[in-house]
C-alpha positions as CSV (number, residue, x, y, z in Angstrom):
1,X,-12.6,-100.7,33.5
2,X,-13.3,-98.0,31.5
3,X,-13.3,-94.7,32.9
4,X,-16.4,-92.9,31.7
5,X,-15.3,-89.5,31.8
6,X,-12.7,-87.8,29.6
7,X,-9.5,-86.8,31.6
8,X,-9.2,-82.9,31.1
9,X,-6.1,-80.7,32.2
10,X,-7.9,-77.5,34.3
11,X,-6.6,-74.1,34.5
12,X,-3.8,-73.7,37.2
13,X,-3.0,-70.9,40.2
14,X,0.5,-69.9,37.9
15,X,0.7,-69.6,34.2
16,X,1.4,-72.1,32.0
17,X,3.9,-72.2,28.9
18,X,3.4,-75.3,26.7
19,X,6.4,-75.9,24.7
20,X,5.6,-78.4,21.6
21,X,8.6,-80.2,19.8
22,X,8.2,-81.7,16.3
23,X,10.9,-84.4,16.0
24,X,12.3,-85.6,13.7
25,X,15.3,-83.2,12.9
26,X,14.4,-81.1,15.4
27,X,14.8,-83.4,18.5
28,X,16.8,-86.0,16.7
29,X,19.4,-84.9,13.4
30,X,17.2,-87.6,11.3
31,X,13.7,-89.1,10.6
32,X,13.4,-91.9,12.8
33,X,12.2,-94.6,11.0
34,X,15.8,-94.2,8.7
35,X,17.7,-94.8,11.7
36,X,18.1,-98.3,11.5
37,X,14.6,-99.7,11.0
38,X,14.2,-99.0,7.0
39,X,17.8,-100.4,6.5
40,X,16.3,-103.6,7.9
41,X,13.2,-103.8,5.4
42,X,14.7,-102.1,2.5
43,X,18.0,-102.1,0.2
44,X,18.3,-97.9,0.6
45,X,16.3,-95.4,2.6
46,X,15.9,-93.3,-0.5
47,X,14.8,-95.5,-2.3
48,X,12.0,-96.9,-0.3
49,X,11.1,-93.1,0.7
50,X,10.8,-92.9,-3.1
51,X,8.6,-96.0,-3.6
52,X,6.0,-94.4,-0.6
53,X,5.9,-90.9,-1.9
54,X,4.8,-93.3,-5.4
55,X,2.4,-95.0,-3.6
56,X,1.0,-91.8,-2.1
57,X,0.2,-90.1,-5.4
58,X,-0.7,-93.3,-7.7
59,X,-3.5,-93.7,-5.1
60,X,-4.6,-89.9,-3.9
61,X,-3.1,-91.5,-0.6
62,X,-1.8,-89.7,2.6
63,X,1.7,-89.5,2.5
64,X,1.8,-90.6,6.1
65,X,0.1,-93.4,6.0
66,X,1.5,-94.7,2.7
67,X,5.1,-95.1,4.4
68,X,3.0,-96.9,7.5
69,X,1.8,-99.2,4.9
70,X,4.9,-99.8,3.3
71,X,6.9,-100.4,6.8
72,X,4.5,-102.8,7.2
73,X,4.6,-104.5,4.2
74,X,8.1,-104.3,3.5
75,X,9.1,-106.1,7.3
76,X,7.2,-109.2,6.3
77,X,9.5,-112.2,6.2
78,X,12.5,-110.0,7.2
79,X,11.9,-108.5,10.5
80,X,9.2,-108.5,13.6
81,X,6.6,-105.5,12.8
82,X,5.3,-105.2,16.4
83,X,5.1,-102.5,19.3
84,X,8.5,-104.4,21.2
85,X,10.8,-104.0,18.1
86,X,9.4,-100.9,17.1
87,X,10.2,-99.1,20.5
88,X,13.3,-101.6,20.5
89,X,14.4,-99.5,17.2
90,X,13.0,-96.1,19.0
91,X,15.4,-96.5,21.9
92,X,18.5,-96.9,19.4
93,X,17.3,-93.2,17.7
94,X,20.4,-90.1,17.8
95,X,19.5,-87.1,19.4
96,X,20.8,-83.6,19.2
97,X,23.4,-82.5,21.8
98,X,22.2,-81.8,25.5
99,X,18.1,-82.8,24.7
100,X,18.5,-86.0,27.3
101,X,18.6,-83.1,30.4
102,X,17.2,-79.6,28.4
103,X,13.4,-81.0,29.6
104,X,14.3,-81.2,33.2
105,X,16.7,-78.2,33.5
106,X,13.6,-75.8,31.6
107,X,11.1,-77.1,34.1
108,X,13.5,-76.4,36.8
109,X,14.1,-73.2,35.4
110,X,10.4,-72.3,35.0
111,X,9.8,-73.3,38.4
112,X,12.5,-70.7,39.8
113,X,10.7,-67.9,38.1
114,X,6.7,-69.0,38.9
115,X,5.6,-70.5,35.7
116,X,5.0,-74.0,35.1
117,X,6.4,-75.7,31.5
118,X,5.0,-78.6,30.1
119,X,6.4,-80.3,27.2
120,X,4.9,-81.9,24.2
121,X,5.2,-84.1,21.0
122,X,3.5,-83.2,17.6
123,X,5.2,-85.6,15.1
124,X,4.4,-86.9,12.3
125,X,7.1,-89.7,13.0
126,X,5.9,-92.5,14.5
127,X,4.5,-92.5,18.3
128,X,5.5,-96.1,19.2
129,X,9.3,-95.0,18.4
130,X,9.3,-92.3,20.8
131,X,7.8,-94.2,23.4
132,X,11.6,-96.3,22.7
133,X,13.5,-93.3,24.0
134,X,14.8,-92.1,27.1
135,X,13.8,-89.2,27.3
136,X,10.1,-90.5,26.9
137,X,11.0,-93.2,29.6
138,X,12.0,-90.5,31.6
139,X,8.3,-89.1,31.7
140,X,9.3,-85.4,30.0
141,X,6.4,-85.4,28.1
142,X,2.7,-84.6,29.4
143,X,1.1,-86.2,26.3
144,X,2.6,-87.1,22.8
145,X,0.8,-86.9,19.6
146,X,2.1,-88.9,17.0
147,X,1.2,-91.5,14.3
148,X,0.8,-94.7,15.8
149,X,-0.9,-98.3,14.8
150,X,-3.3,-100.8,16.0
151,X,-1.9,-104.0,17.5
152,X,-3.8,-106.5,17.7
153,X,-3.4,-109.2,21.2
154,X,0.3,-110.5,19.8
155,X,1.8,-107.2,19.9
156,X,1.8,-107.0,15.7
157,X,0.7,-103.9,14.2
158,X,-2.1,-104.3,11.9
159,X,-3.6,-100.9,11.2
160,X,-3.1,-97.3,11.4
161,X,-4.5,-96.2,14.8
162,X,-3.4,-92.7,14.3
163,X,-2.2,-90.5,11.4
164,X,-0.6,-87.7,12.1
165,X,0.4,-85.5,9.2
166,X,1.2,-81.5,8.6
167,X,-2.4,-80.2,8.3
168,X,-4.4,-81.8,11.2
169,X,-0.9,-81.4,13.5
170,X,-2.7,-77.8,14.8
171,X,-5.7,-79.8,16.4
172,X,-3.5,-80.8,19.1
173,X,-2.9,-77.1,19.7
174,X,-5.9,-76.3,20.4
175,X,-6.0,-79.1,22.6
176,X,-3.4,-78.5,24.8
177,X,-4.9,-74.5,24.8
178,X,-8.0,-76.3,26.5
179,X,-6.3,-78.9,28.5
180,X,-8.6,-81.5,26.5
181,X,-6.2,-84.2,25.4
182,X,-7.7,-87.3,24.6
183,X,-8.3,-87.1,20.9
184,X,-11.3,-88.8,21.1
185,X,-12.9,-85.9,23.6
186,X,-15.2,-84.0,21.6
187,X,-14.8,-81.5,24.1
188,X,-12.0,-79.5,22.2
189,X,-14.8,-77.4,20.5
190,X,-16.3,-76.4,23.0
191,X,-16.1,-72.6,24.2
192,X,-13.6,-71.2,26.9
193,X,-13.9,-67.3,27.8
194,X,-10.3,-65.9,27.0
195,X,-9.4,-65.7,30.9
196,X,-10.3,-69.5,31.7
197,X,-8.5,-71.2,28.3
198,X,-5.9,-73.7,30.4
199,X,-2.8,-72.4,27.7
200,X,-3.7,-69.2,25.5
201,X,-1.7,-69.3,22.5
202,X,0.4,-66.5,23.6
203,X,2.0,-68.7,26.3
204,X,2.7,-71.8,23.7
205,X,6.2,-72.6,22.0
206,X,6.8,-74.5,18.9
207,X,9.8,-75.6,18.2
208,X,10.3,-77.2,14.3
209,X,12.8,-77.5,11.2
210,X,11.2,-77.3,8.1
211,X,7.6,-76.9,5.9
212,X,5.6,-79.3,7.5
213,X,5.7,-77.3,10.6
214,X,4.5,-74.1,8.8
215,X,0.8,-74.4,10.2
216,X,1.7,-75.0,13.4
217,X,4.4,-72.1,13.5
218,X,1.6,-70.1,11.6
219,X,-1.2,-70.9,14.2
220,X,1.2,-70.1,17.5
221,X,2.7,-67.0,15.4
222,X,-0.9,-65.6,15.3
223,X,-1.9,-65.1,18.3
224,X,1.1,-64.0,19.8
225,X,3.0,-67.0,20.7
226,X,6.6,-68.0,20.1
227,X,7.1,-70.3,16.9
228,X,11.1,-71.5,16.6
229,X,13.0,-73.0,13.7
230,X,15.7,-75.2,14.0
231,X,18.8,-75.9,11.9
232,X,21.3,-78.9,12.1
233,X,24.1,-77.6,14.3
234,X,26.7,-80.0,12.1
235,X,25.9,-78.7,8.9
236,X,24.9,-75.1,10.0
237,X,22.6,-74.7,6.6
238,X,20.2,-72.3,7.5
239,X,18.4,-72.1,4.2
240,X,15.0,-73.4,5.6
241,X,15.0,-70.9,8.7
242,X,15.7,-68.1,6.5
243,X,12.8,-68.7,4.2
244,X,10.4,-69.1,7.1
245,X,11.5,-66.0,8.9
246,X,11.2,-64.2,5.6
247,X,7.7,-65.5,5.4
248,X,6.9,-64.8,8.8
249,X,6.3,-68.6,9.8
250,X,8.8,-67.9,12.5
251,X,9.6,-65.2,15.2
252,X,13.3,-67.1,16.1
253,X,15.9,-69.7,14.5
254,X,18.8,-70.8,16.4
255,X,21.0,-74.1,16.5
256,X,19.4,-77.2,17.6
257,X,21.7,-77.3,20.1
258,X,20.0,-78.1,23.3
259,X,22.8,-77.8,25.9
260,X,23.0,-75.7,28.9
261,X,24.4,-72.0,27.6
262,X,23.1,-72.4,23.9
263,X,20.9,-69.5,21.8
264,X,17.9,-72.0,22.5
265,X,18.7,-72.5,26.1
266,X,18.6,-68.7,26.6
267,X,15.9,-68.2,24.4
268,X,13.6,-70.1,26.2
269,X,15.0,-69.0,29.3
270,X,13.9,-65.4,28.1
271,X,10.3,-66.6,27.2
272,X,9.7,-68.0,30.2
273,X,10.7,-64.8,31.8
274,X,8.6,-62.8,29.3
275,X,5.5,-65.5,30.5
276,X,6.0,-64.6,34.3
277,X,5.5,-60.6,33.3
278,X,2.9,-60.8,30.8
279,X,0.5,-62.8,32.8
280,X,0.9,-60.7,35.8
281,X,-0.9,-58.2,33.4
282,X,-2.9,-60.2,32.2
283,X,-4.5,-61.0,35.5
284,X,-5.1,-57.8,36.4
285,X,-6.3,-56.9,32.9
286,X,-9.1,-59.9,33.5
287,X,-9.8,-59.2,37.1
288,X,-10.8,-55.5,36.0
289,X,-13.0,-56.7,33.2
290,X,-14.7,-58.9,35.8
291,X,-15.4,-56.4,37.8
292,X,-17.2,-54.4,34.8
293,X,-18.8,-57.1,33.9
294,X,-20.2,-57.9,37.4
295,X,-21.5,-54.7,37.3
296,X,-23.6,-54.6,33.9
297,X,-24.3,-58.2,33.9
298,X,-27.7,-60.2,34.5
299,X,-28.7,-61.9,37.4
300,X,-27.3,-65.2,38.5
301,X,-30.2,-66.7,37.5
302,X,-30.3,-65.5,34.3
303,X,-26.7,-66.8,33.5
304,X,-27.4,-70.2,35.4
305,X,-30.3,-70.7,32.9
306,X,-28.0,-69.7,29.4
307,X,-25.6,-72.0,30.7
308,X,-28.2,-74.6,31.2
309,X,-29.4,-74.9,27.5
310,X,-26.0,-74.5,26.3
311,X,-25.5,-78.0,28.6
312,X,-28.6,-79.1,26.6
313,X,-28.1,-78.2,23.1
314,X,-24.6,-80.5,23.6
315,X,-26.6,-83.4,25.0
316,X,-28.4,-83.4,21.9
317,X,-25.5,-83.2,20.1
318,X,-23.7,-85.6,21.5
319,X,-22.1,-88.6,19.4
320,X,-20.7,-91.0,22.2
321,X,-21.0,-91.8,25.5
322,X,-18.4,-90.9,27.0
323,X,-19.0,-87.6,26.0
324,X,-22.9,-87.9,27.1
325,X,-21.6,-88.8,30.7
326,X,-19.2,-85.9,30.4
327,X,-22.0,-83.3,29.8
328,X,-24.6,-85.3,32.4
329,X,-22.2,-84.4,34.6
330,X,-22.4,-81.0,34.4
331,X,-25.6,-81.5,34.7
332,X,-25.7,-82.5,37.5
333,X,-24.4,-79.2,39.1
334,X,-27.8,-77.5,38.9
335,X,-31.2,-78.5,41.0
336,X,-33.3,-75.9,38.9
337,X,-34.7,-76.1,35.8
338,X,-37.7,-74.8,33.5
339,X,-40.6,-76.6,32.7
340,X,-39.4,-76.1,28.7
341,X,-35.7,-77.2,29.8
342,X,-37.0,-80.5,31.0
343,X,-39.1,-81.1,28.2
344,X,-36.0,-81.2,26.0
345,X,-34.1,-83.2,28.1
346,X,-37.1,-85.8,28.3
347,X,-37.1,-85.6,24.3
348,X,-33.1,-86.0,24.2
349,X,-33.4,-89.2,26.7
350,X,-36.2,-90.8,23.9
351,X,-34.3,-89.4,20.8
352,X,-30.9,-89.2,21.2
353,X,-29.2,-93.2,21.1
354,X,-26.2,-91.8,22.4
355,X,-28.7,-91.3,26.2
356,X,-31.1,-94.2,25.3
357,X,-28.4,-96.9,25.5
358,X,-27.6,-95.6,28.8
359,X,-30.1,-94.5,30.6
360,X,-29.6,-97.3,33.2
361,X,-26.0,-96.2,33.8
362,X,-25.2,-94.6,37.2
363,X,-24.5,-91.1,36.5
364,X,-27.2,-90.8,33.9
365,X,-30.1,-93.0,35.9
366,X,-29.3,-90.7,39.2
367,X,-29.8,-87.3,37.1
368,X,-33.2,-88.6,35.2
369,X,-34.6,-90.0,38.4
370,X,-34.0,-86.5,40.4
371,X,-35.2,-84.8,37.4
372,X,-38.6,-86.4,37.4
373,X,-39.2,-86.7,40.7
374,X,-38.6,-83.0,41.4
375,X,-41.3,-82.5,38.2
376,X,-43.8,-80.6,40.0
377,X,-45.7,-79.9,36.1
378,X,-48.4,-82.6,37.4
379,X,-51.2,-80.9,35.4
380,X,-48.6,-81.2,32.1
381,X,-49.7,-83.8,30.2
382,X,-46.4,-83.8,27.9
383,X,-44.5,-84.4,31.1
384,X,-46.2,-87.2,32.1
385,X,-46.1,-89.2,28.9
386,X,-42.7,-88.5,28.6
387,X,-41.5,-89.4,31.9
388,X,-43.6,-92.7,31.5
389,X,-41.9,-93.6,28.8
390,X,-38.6,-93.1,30.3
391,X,-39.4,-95.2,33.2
392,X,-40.8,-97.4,30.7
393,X,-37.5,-97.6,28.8
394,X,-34.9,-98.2,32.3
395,X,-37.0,-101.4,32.5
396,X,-36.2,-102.7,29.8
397,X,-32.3,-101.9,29.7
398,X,-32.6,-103.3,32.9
399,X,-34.3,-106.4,32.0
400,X,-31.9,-106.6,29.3
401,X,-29.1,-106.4,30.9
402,X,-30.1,-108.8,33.7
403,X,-31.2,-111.1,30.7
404,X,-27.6,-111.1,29.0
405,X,-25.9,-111.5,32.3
406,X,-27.9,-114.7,32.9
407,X,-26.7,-115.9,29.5
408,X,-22.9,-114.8,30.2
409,X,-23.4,-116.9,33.6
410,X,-24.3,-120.0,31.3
């Protein structure tokens, strides 16, 4: 069943440092899809690398999904295209030296000093190919972003579920800043105050090799978190770090060398004991502003009521459910409301399809039935005709409803 409430990460009792890996050549010394998988479908990976990027421009096409589409394309009559063979090839993918344990052994490490690590994916590679890995199977990841396709009920791949390319790779910052990871959960633009956002920027790590990373490196760099480039170990070419230090798309580069006693080993190491100081400050920082605040602010009433319309204005926002049950919950919190509040969220239950539809549901019948019955604007004629029609309007969803499952019983 369906749950119909996003899942949302909340703000913990110790502070959190996100670290977020790109990939390809920066977990593993190549793109993935080149390690074994093209040499299936095509006569040379450079070759069909340079038939996509073709494909890309003739057609003003994402570069991302244009290799999706030739994957696809090129597998037919040749080899499987489904989720199996694709995480079949994902498991068989190189990584650098020591990355297998460096997730558990930085957690471990965190945990000695008070702060809590989380690792993530943001790749452009291909999410059904990680999923093939170990260290995936091993559950070091709280949430990868990644492309990915849509399979349909034989396990092939039919469409492009989810592209994931340089530019839109910093939504899923700000996502994990918020703790609002389902990228369907409109709830990523909504506004934290600076002292309850899950994962400020200054406590995230990204950790890439080259110029698709740059907004990402950029964005963390900003706002005073810790942005990494990566180099091959083997081939020790640094060219690509230096221009992005130069730049200032980086703070650090070391080795991608991810065994215990390495530059990044003590490098992270370092900003996680940077973390543990910091936000020791910054807690007292906040708890002091909180204090001033307390003392200027309005009355509890006053902020109960802002935070009400705010609640509303979203409601009549919204643009799908399960982000309408998500705000009726909140809702829910509050038994007061102002003869001009409930007005608008009679109008929003008439107006707004995305409440209409689903009026009859549990969380959203309770709240309209508690908010009507606790109407005591009898003399209001506006009220009345409103909640009339609401009543009005749960009849017939539930006529409806008892209609089609009469049919479905047939």
């Amino acid at each position: 069943m369906t749950k119909n409430i996003f899942e949302r990460k909340t703000k913990e009792d110790k502070p959190v440092l996100a670290i977020c890996y790109d990939f390809d050549k920066t977990l593993s010394p190549e793109d993935m899809q080149a390690q074994g998988f093209i040499q299936k479908v095509a006569s040379d990976v450079k070759d069909f690398w340079r038939k996509s990027n073709e494909l890309a421009e003739q057609n003003d096409m994402d570069q991302n999904s244009a290799w999706m589409y030739k994957m696809r394309e090129d597998s037919r009559g040749k080899v499987l295209f489904t989720l199996d063979t694709l995480r079949e090839h994902g498991s068989n993918v190189e990584l650098f030296p020591g990355v297998k344990d460096w997730f558990e052994r930085i957690k471990k490490y965190a945990t000695s000093q008070e702060v809590i690590v989380e690792h993530y994916i943001i790749s452009s590679g291909l999410k059904e190919m990680i999923e093939g890995t170990d260290i995936f199977k091993s559950n070091a990841f709280v949430k990868v972003f990644a492309s990915s396709f849509l399979f349909n009920k034989n396990g092939e791949a039919i469409w492009p579920a989810q592209i994931v390319n340089y530019t839109n790779k910093t939504q899923f910052l700000f996502r994990i800043q918020k703790g609002v990871l389902d990228t369907n959960d409109q709830g990523v633009n909504d506004y934290f105050p600076p002292d309850k956002i899950r994962i400020p920027f200054r406590n995230m790590v990204y950790i890439g090799d080259s110029d698709t990373d740059i907004p990402c490196m950029k964005l963390v760099n900003s706002y005073g978190g810790h942005s990494i480039g990566v180099y091959n170990p083997n081939t020790e070419d640094k060219t690509k770090v230096y221009r992005m230090l130069r730049d200032d798309r980086i703070k650090y580069f070391v080795a991608a060398d991810y065994t215990e006693g390495s530059q990044l080993d003590a490098l992270i190491k370092s900003i996680i004991d940077k973390t543990r100081a910091n936000e020791k400050l910054e807690t007292i920082y906040y708890n002091n502003k909180h204090e001033t605040e307390e003392f200027y602010e309005l009355s509890r009433e006053n902020r109960e009521e802002r935070e009400q319309d705010e609640l509303i204005e979203k409601l009549q926002e919204s643009g799908n459910f399960k982000y309408t049950h998500q705000i009726i919950n909140e809702l829910g919190k509050f038994d007061k409301w102002t003869n001009p509040q409930r007005k608008k969220l009679y109008n929003v239950a008439l107006n707004n399809n995305q409440i209409t539809w689903i009026l009859t549901d549990a969380d959203v019948k309770s709240f309209y039935e508690t908010l009507m019955l606790n109407d005591t604007s009898v003399c209001d004629r506006d009220n009345s005709e409103q909640i009339a029609k609401i009543k009005t309007k749960m009849q017939e969803l539930k006529e409806l409803k008892e209609a089609n499952e009469i049919k479905s019983d047939k």
